[in-house]
N, C-alpha and C positions, 0 to 999 in steps of 0.2 A: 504494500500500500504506500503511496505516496505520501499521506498524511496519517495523523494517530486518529483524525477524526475522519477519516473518508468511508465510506462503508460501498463505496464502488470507484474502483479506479479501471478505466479503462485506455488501453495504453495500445496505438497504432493497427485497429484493429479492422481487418477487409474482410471481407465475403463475398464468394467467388462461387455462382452457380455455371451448370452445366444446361445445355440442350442438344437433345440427338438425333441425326436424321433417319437413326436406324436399331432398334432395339440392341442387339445383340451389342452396337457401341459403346451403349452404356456397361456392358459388363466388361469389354476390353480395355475402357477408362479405369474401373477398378481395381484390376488386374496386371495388363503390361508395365504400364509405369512407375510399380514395385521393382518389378524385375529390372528394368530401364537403368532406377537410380543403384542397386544393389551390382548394376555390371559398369554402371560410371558412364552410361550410352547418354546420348542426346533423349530425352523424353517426349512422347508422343502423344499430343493431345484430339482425343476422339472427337471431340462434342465443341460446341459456340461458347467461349463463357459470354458471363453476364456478371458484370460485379457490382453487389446489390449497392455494398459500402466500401469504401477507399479511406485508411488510414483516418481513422476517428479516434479521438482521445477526449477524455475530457474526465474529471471527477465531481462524488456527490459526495458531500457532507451529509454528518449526522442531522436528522433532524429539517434536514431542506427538502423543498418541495421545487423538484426543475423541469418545464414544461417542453416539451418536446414537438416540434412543428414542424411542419413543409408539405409539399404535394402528394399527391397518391404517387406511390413509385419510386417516392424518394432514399425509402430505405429506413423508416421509422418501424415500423413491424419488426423487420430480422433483425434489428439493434437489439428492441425488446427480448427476443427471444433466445439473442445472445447472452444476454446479462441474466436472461432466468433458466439457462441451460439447458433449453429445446432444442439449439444448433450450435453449432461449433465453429468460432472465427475460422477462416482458411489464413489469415495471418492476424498475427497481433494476441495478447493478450488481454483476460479479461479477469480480476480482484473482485469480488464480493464477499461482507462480514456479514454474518446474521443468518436468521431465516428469510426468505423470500415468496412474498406473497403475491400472485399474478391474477388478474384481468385481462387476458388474451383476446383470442379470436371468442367472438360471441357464444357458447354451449362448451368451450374448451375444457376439458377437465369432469365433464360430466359424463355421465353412462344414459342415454336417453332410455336406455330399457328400466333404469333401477326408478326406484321415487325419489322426491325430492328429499326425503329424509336419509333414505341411505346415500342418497349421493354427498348429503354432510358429513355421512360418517369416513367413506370416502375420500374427500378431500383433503376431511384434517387428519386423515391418515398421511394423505401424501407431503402434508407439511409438517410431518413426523410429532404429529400430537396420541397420546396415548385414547382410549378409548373413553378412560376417568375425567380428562383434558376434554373431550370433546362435549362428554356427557353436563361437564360443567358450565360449559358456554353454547349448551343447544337453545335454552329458553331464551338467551339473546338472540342468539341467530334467528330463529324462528319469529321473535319478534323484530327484529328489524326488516327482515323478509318481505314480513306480511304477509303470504298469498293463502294465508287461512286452510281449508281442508283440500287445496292442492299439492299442499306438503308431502302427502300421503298419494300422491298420483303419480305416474312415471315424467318423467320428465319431460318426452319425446309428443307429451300432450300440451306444454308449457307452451304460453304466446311467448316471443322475445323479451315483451317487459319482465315478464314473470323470471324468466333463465337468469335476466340480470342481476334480476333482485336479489334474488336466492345464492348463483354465485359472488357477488360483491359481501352480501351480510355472510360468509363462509371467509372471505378473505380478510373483511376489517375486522371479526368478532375474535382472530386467532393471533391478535398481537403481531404482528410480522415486523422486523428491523427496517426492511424495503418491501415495499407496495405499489408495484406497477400498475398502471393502467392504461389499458391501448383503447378511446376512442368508445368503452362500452358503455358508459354514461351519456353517450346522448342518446342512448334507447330507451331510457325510463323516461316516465313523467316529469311534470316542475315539480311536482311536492318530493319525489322519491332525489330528485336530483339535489334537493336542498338539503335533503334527509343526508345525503351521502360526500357533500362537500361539509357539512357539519359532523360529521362523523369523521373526513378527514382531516379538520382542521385540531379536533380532538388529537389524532393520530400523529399529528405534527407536536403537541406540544408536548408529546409525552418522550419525543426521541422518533419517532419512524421518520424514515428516508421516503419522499413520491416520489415516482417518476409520473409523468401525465400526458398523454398524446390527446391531442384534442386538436380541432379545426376550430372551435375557437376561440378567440385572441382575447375575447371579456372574462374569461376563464384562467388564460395565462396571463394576464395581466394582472388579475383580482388575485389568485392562488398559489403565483410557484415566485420563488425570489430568482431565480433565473430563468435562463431558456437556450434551449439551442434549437438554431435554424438549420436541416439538412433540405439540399438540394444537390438533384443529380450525383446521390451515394457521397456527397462530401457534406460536410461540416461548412455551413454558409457565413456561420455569425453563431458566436455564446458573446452573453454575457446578462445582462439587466433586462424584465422582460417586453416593458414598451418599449426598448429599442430593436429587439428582435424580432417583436411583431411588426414594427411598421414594416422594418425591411419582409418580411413575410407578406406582408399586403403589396408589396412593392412588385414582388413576383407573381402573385395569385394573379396582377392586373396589367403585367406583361411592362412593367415602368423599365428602363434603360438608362443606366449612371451619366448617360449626357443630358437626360430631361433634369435631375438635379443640377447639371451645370449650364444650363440655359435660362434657371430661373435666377439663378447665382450672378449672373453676368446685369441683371438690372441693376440701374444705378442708384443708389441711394446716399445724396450729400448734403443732407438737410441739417442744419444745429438747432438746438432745445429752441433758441429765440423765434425761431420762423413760424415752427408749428402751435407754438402757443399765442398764434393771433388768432385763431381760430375759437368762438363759442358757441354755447349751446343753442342762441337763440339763429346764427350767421356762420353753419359749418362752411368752412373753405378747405375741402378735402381737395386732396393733389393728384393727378392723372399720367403726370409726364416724369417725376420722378416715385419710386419707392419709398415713402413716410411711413409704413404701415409699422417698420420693425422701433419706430423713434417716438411711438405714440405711449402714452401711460395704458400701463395694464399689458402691455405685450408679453408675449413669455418667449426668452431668449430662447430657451430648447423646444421652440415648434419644431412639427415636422412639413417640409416641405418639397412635394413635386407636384411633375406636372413639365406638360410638351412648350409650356410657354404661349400658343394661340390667344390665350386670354391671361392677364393678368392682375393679381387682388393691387391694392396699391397703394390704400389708405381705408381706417375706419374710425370713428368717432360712438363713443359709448356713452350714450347717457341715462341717469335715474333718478325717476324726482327731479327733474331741470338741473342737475348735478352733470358736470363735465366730465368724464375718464373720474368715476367716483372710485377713491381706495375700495370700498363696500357697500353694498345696497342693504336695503330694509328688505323685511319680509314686504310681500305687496303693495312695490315701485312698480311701476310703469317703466320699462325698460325700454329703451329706440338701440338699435345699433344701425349705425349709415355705413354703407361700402363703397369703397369707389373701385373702378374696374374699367380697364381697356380692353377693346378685341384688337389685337394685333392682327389678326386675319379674317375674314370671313367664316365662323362659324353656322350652320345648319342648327334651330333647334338645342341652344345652349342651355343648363342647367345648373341652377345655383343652388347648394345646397348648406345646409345649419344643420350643427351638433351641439350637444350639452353634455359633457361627461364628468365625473368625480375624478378628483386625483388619483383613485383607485384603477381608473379607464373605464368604469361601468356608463353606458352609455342611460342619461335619464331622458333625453328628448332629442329627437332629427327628425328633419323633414325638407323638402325640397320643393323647387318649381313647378317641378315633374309633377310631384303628387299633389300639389297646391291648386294645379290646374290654371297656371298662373301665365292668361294669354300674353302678357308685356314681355314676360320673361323670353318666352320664343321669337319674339322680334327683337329684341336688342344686340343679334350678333352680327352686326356692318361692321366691314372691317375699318378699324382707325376712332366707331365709337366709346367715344366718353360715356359710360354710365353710372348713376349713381341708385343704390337699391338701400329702402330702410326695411327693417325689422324688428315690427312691434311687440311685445310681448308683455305679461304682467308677470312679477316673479313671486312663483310659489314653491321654490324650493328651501329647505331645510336650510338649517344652520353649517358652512362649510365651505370650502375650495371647489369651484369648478371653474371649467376648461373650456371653451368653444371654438372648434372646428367649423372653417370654412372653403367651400369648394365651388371652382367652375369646371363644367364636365360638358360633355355633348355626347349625344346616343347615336350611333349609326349603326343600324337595326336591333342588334340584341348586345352590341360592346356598347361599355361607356369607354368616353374616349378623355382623361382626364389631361386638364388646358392649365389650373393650379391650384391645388389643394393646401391649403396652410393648416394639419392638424394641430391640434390643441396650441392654437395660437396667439388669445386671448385669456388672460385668467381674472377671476373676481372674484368678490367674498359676500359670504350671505353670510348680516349678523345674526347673531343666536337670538332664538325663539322660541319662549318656553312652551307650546300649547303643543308638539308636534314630534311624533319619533319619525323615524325613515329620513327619505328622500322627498317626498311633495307633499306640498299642504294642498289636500283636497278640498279648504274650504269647508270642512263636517261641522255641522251643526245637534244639535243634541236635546229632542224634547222625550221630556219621561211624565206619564200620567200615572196616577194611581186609581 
């Protein structure tokens, strides 16, 4: 192990499949190129490889939770199955301490002929629990399960929701050091899936190591303190997880490292004195240079791309007749005004608004698109000046959030993104005592007797 707290070190580790155009190849694959290396000959390879993964490393601390992202194909699975001893790296080595508790492919591990009850017995056998061990932790399992007198049904009768439940409450209820999961939590319900990030948040604090594949990013952003990004069997990005996810959106939506350096090339040479002749009642937002990053409330770590076609350029935030206010009240009347160029002729352009916690949980978005907002599809002449407000009343909670702004255009079923500044504005909601969560619904409350 690399470290005294690592409880998975994985060190330069590829995986390397076969494909044959002829049965009998595959057994001469098996076979000659024993003999081959044992005579010191040149070796013969039968079959096409395929290499899933290429020289991956990276380690897990005790106790952390690191999410694991990228495309279908990318080589997330056989990582999985490396580290839980289903396959066997063809190079590289792979460190694990503890027991290991897995969330595989969907039924994995199960016998569809047995019931759901012997397949408990089952399972925490194979995570070498004694039968007094199992018998000790079945009324858990069975309750966090839930699926009542299907318990006692074969398994091979179970819908998908039900397999999950039953194998994850088998996995979290037997203590495990590390707890993989590939992806089977987006097969339950909202309630069951609350049920089981609350059950691993538990499992975090007590010492278990996650690993977590999931497609999505409000998931790795909320739950894992890192992340790694694989693409095409290599290791794209580790490190912190909204940086790994944007770059992860970045590929889902086919972005290219020169659209970040074309939005990068806008000028911006404004000082503090210029921009602050500007007020709430006479915005003079700017068109021809980049203000937007010199405005109060900007957050230097946005994320930003985009082809450059259209560009954000300036915005102006007000609440309560308050200019770029440090913090709003609960139930301000909030304006944000944007200024915006089409560099080229866009088709059908589309503006789009986020609201998210510092967490990355997304609490409100919405777009042109969905707005049905006819101005919006006319404003893309090339060389237009536009300017767009955005009213809102604010009913969110006591806290930091983030607002994401984007100009995109749809041609046919791609969006075609022009410039996206995520989380590029921040502000603060004072505290509020009447309210838990995220949005004040406004509840009101009559009781008769």
């Amino acid at each position: 192990m690399s470290s005294d707290q690592s409880v998975i070190s994985v060190r330069n580790v590829s995986k390397c499949f076969y494909s044959y155009d002829k049965p009998h190849d595959r057994l001469k694959q098996a076979i000659v190129p024993r003999f081959q290396r044992w005579a010191g000959d040149q070796v013969t390879t039968y079959g096409k490889e395929f290499w899933a993964l290429r020289d991956i490393s990276f380690d897990v601390e005790q106790g952390e939770t690191v999410g694991i992202v990228g495309r279908n194909g990318s080589g997330k699975s056989t990582l999985l199955q490396i580290i839980c001893g289903t396959l066997t790296p063809t190079l590289g080595q792979i460190e694990t301490r503890g027991r290991i508790a897995a969330l595989l492919e969907l039924g994995s591990g199960f016998n569809p002929e047995f019931s759901g009850r012997e397949n408990v017995y089952l399972n925490g056998a194979v995570l070498g629990l004694t039968r007094e061990e199992i018998n000790a932790r079945f009324d858990a399992i069975a309750a966090f399960a839930d699926i009542g007198e299907f318990l006692d049904h074969p398994v091979k009768t179970y819908s998908s929701g039900m397999a999950v439940r039953l194998a994850f409450a088998v996995q979290a209820q037997v203590d495990p050091d590390i707890l993989v999961v590939d992806e089977a939590l987006s097969v339950g319900d909202a309630r069951f899936q609350a049920k089981c990030f609350e059950r691993l948040r538990q499992l975090k604090e007590n010492g278990t190591s996650i690993l977590l594949v999931t497609h999505s990013s409000e998931q790795v952003v909320t739950h894992c303190n890192r992340a790694i990004l694989l693409e095409k069997s290599h290791v794209e990005m580790i490190g912190e997880s909204r940086p790994v996810v944007n770059r992860y959106t970045d590929i889902l939506f086919g972005r290219e490292k020169q659209e970040e350096a074309a939005l990068g090339e806008q000028p911006s040479e404004l000082t503090d004195s210029r921009i602050q002749e500007s007020s709430d009642e006479e915005i003079a937002l700017l068109f021809d240079r980049d203000a937007y990053a010199t405005r109060p409330g900007y957050n230097h770590h946005e994320y930003r791309w985009g082809d450059g076609a259209a560009t954000l350029t300036d915005f102006h935030l007000s609440a309560a007749g308050r200019a770029y206010p440090s913090s709003v009240e609960p139930g301000d009347n909030i304006t944000l005004t944007l200024a915006f160029t089409f560099n080229r002729h866009i088709i059908n352009p589309i503006l789009g608004f986020t609201i998210k916690t510092k967490e990355g949980v997304t609490v409100y978005g919405t777009n042109s698109y969905l707005l049905d907002c006819v101005e919006a599809r006319e404003m893309g002449q090339s060389g237009a000046k536009t300017t767009a407000r955005l009213h809102f009343k604010n009913r969110l909670a006591t806290g930091d959030y983030f607002i994401s702004i984007g100009l995109a255009s749809r041609e046919g079923e791609e969006i075609i993104p022009h410039d996206r500044r995520y989380d590029s504005i921040h502000f603060v909601v004072e505290p509020t005592p009447k309210l838990l969560g995220l949005i004040d619904l406004d509840l009101t409350m009559e009781i008769t007797r």
